[in-house]
Legacy VTK file of the C-alpha trace (Angstrom):
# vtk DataFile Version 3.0
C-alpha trace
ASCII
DATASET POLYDATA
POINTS 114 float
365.444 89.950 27.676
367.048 87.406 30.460
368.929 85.750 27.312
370.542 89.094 26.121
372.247 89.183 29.687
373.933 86.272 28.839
375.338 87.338 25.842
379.540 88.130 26.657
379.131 91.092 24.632
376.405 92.697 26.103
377.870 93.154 29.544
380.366 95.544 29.079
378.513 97.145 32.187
380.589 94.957 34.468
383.598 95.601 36.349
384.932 98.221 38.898
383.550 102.220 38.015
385.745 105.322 39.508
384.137 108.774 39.574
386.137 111.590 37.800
386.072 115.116 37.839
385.139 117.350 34.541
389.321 117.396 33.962
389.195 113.288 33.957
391.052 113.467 37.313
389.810 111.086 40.044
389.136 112.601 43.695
390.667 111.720 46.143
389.635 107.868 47.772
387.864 109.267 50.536
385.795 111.263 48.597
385.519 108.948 45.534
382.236 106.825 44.417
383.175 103.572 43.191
380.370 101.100 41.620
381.676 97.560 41.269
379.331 95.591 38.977
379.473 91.556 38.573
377.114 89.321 36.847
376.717 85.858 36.327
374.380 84.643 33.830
371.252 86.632 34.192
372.109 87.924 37.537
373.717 91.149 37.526
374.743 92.658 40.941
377.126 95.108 43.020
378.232 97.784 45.420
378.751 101.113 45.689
380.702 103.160 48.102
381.670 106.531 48.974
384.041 106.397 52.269
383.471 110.259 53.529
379.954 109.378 53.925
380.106 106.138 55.346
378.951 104.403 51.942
380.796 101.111 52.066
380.368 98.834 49.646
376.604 98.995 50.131
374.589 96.601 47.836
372.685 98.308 44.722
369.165 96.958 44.701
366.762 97.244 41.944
369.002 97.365 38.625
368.213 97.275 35.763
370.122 98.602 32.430
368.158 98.631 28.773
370.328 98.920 25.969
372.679 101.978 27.520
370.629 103.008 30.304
371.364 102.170 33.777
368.708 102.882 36.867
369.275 101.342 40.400
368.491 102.300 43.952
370.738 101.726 47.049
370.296 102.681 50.773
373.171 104.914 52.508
372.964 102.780 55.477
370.537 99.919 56.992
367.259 102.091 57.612
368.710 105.013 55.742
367.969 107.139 52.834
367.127 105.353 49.599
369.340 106.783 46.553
368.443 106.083 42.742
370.981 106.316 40.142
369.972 107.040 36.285
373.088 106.576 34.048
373.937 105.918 30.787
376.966 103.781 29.139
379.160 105.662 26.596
381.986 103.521 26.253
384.521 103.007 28.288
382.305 105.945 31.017
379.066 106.298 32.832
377.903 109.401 33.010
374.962 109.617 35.934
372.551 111.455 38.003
371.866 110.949 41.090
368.559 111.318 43.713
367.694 110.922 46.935
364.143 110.354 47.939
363.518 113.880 47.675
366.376 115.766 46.360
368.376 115.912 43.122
372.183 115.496 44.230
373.712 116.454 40.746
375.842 114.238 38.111
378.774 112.538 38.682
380.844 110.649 35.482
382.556 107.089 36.058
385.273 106.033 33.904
385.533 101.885 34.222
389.130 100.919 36.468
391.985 99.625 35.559
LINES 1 115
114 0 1 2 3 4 5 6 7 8 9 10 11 12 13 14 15 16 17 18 19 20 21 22 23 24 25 26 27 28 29 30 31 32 33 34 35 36 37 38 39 40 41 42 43 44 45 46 47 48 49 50 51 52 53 54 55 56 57 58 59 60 61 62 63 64 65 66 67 68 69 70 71 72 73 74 75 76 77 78 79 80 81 82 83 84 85 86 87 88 89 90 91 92 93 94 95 96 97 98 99 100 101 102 103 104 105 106 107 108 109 110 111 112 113
């Protein structure tokens, strides 16, 4: 598994993710998720953020992605709410859902930046 990960062309998870609207628009910054998604060897890592509610750049915690599928968890702020996120990678877009620790917050599509 941990050798896959190191395999160039297996991680085109990584990079910077924008959320769209159904039209393929983006919203507007303050009301925009953005996933940012590194890796270095076997390590993958990253943020997310979402300004209007005071999601900056928080760290994602608990990823892991097998073959298309994305899950990880992050916390809304230090103490807060733990959020998981269930995507899948079509391409050049990540289409996801997304939970909180009791509620189902709808789906949300990322196309990858620039």
């Amino acid at each position: 598994h941990w050798r896959a990960a190191l395999d160039p062309q297996r991680q085109g998870f990584k990079g910077q993710w924008k959320q769209i609207d159904e039209s393929g628009a983006q919203p507007s910054s303050e009301r925009q998720w953005t996933l940012n998604l590194t890796g270095a060897g076997n390590l993958v890592q990253g943020t997310i953020s979402r300004p209007s509610l005071g999601i900056e750049a928080v760290p994602i915690d608990h990823l892991r992605m097998q073959g298309d599928d994305l899950v990880f968890t992050f916390r809304q702020s230090p103490g807060g709410e733990i959020f998981e996120i269930r995507g899948t990678l079509v391409g050049a877009q990540l289409q996801v859902d997304l939970y909180g620790t009791e509620d189902y917050y709808g789906s949300l599509m990322f196309e990858r930046a620039g």
